[in-house]
C-alpha positions as CSV (number, residue, x, y, z in Angstrom):
1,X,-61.4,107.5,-4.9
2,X,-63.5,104.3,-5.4
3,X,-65.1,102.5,-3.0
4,X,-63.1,99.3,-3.5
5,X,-59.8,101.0,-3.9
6,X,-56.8,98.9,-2.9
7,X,-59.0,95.4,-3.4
8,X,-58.9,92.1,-5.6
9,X,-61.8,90.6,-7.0
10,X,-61.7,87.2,-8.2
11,X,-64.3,86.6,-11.1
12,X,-64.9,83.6,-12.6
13,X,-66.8,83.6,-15.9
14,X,-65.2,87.0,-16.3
15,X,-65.1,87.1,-20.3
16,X,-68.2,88.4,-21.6
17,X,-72.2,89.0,-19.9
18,X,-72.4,89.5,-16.6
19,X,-68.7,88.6,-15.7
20,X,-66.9,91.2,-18.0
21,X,-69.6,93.7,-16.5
22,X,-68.8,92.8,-12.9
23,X,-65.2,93.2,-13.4
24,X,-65.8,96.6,-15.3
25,X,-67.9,97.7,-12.3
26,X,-65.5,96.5,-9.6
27,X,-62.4,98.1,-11.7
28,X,-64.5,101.6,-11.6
29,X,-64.5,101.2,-8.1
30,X,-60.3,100.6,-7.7
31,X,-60.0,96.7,-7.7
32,X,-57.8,95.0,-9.4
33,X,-59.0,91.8,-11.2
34,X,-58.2,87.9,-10.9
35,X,-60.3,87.2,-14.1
36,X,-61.1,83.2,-14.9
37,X,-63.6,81.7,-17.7
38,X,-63.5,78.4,-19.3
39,X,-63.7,79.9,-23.2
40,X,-65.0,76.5,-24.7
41,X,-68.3,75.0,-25.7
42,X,-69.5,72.3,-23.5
43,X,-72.0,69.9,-25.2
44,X,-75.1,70.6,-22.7
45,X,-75.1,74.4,-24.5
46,X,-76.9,75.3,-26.8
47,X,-75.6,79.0,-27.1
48,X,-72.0,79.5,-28.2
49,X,-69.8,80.1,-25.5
50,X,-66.9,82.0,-24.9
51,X,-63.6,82.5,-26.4
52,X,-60.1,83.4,-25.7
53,X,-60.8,86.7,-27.2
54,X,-64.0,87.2,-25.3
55,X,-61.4,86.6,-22.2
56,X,-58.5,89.4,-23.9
57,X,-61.4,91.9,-24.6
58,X,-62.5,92.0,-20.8
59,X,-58.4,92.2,-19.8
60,X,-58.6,95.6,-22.4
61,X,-61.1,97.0,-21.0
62,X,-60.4,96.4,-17.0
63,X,-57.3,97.8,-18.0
64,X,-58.4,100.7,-20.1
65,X,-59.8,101.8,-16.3
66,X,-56.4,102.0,-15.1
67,X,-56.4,98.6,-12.9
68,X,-54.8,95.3,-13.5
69,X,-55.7,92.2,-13.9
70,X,-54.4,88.7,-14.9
71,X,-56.8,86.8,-16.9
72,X,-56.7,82.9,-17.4
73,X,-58.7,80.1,-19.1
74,X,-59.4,77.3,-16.3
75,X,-63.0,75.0,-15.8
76,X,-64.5,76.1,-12.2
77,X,-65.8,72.2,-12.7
78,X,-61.8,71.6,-12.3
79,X,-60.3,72.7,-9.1
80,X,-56.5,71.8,-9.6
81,X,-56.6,74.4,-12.5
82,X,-59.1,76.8,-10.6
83,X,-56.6,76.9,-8.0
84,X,-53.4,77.5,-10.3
85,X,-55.2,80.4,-12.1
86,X,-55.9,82.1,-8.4
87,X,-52.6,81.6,-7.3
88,X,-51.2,83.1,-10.4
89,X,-53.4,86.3,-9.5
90,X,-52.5,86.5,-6.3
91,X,-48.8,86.0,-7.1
92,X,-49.2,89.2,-9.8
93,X,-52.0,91.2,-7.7
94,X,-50.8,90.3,-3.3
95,X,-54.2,88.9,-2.3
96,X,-58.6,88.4,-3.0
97,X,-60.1,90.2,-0.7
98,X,-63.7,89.8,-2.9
99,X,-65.1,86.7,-4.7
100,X,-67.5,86.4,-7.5
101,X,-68.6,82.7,-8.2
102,X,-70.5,83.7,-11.4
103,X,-69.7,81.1,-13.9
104,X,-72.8,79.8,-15.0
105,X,-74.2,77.6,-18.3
106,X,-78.1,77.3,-19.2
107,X,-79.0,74.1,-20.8
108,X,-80.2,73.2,-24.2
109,X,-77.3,71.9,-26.1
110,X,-76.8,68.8,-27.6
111,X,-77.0,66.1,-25.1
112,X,-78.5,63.2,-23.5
113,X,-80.5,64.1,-20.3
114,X,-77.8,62.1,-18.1
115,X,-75.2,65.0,-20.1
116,X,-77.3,68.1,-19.3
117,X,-77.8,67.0,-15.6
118,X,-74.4,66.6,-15.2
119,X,-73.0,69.5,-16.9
120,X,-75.3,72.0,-15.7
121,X,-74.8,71.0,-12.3
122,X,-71.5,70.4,-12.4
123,X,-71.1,74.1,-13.8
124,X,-73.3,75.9,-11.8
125,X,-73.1,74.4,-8.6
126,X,-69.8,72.1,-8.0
127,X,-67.8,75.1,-10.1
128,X,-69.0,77.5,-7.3
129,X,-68.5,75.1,-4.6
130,X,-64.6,74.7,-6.3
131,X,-64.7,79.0,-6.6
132,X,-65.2,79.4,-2.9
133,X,-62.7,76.5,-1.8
134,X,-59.3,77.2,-3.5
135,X,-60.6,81.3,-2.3
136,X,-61.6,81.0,0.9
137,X,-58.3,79.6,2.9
138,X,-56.4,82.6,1.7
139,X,-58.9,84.7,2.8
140,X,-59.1,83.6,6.4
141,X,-55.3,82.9,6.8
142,X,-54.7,86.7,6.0
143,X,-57.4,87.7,8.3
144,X,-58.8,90.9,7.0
145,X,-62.3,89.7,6.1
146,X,-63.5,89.8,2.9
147,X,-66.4,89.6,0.8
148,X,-68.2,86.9,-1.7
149,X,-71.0,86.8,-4.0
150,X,-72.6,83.6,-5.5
151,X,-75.0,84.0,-8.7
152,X,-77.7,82.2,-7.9
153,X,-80.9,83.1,-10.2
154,X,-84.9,83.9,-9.7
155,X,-84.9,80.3,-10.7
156,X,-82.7,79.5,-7.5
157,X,-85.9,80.8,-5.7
158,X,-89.0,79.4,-7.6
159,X,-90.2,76.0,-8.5
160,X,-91.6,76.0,-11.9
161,X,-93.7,72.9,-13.3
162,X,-90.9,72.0,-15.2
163,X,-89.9,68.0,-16.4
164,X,-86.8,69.0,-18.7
165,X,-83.7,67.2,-17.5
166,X,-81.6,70.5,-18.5
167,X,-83.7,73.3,-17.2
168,X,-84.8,71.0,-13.9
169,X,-80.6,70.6,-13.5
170,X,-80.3,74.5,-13.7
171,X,-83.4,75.0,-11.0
172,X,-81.9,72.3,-8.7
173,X,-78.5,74.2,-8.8
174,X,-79.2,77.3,-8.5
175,X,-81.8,76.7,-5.0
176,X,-78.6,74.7,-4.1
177,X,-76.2,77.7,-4.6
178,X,-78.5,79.6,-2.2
179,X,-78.1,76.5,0.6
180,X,-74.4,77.0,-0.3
181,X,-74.0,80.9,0.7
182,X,-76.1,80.6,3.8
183,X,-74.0,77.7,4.9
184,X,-70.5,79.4,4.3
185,X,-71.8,83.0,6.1
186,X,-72.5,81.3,8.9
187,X,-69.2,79.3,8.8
188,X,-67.4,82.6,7.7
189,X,-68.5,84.7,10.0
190,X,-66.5,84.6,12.4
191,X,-63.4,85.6,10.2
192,X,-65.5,89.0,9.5
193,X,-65.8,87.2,5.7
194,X,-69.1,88.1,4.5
195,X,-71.0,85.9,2.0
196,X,-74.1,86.4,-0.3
197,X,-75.9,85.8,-3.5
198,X,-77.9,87.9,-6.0
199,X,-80.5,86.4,-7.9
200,X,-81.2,88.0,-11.3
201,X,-84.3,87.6,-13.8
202,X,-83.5,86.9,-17.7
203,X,-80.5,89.2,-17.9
204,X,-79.4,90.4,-21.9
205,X,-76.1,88.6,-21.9
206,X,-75.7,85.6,-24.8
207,X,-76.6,83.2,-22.3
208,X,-80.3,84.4,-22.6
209,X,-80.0,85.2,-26.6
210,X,-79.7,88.7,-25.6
211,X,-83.0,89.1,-23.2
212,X,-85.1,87.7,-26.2
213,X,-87.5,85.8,-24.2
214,X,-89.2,85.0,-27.2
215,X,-86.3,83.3,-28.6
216,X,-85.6,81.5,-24.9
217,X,-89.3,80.2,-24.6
218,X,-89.3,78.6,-28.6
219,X,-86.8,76.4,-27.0
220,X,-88.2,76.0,-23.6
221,X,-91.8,77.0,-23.8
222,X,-92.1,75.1,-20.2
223,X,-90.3,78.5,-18.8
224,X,-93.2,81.0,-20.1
225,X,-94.5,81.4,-16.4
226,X,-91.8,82.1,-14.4
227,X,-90.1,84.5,-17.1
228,X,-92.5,87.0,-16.9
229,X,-91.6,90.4,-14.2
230,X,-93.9,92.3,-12.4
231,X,-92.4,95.8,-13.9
232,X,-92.6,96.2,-17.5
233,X,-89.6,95.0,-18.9
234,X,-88.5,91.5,-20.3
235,X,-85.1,91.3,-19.0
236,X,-82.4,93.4,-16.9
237,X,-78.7,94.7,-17.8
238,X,-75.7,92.8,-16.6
239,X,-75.0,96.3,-15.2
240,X,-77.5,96.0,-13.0
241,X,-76.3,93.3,-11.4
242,X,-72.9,94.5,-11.1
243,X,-73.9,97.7,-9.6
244,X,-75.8,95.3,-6.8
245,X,-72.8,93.2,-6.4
246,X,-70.9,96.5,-6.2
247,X,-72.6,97.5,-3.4
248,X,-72.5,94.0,-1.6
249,X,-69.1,93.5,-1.8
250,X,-68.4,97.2,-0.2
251,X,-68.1,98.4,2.9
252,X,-71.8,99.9,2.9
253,X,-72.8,96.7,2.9
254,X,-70.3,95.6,5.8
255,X,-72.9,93.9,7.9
256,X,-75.1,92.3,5.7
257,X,-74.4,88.3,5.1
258,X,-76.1,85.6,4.4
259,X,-78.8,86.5,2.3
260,X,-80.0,86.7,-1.1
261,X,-80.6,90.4,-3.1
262,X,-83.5,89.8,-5.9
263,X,-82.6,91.9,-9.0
264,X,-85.6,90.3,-10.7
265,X,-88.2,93.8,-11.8
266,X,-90.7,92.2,-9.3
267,X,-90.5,88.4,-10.9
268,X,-90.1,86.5,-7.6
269,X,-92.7,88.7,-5.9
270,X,-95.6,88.2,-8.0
271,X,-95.5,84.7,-7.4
């Protein structure tokens, strides 16, 4: 038996990095899976992005686990289509009882500064703002409680001397995702919902070329502070994070809200 036997999990950026592995982990653990991702480039990126069959690979392997899921391509920066998507899960699946607002962009593509601003905030912050809103009414109407987890980064809790439009847009979201989760556990307490955030270093996942800080600091050599951990390694798994988010969202964790879970090697501490 799995610890989240009998539970949906609603993903969104579910189709490769640290999505597919969340919805991997959760599916080890017996939840099914409402899996969302955009799987298009958006002009503020400079990495390519996800694809349909980025999307179709994670639905093969969730289901390779023995657990179902229903997988669709919607823009957490549209909330119309965010909602459809969940509602189609919950049609298939009966309910969400978890939530992972993990969608996320980093900046660097091709785009004025007005673009980047706008895209990375719209992503990282507004798209979890529109995860937890077309979620959260479900959740407390059934009134079982529930659990949700907002990606925030080390980034989210650090102010690097930074003057880049793209990477500031990222920093300003990601303290703002924190604001968001402590707002919402307070708010969502009372319905026994509980509501967190993990904050990861560089994580290996396309987004940061693979953990090649190298690579990440020859386009953003502003960043070469606050990269570097206080254990020896350069970046973390997405597993990692999934196997904190695992642990969140479970009933060992059933009274712990409104705070944020460092999986960082040490990088916020030596600060």
């Amino acid at each position: 038996m799995g610890k989240l036997d009998g539970k949906v999990a609603f993903i969104t950026g579910a189709a490769r990095g640290q999505g597919r592995s969340h919805a991997t982990r959760l599916a080890e653990e017996g939840a099914d899976i409402i899996a969302v991702d955009v799987c298009k480039q958006l002009k503020a990126v400079r990495y390519p992005m996800s694809t349909a069959e980025d999307l179709a690979q994670t639905v093969k392997e969730v289901e390779a686990l023995g657990r179902r899921i229903v997988a669709r391509e919607a823009d957490v920066r549209d909330a119309s289509a965010l909602q459809v998507a969940l509602d189609d899960g919950i049609r298939e699946l009966g309910r969400v009882d978890i939530v992972l607002a993990n969608a996320g962009i980093g900046p660097g593509g091709d785009a004025t500064d007005d673009e980047q601003w706008n895209e990375v905030v719209d992503v990282n912050l507004k798209g979890v703002w529109n995860t937890g809103r077309v979620a959260i009414p479900s959740m407390i109407e059934r009134g079982e409680g529930g659990a949700i987890v907002l990606t925030s980064s080390t980034g989210g809790l650090i102010g690097p001397g930074i003057g880049y439009p793209g990477t500031l847009a990222y920093i300003a979201a990601k303290h703002g995702v924190i604001g968001l989760m402590r707002s919402w556990a307070n708010y969502l307490a009372p319905h026994s919902i509980r509501v967190n955030s993990v904050a990861p270093t560089t994580v290996r996942t396309p987004m940061a070329g693979g953990g090649n800080v190298k690579a990440i600091l020859e386009h953003s050599p502003e960043l070469a502070g606050s990269l570097l951990n206080a254990m020896p390694v350069e970046a973390v798994d997405a597993i990692d994070i999934s196997n904190a988010i695992a642990w969140l969202v479970s009933d060992e964790a059933r009274y712990v809200t409104g705070t944020v879970v460092p999986v960082d090697a040490g990088n916020v501490n030596r600060r």
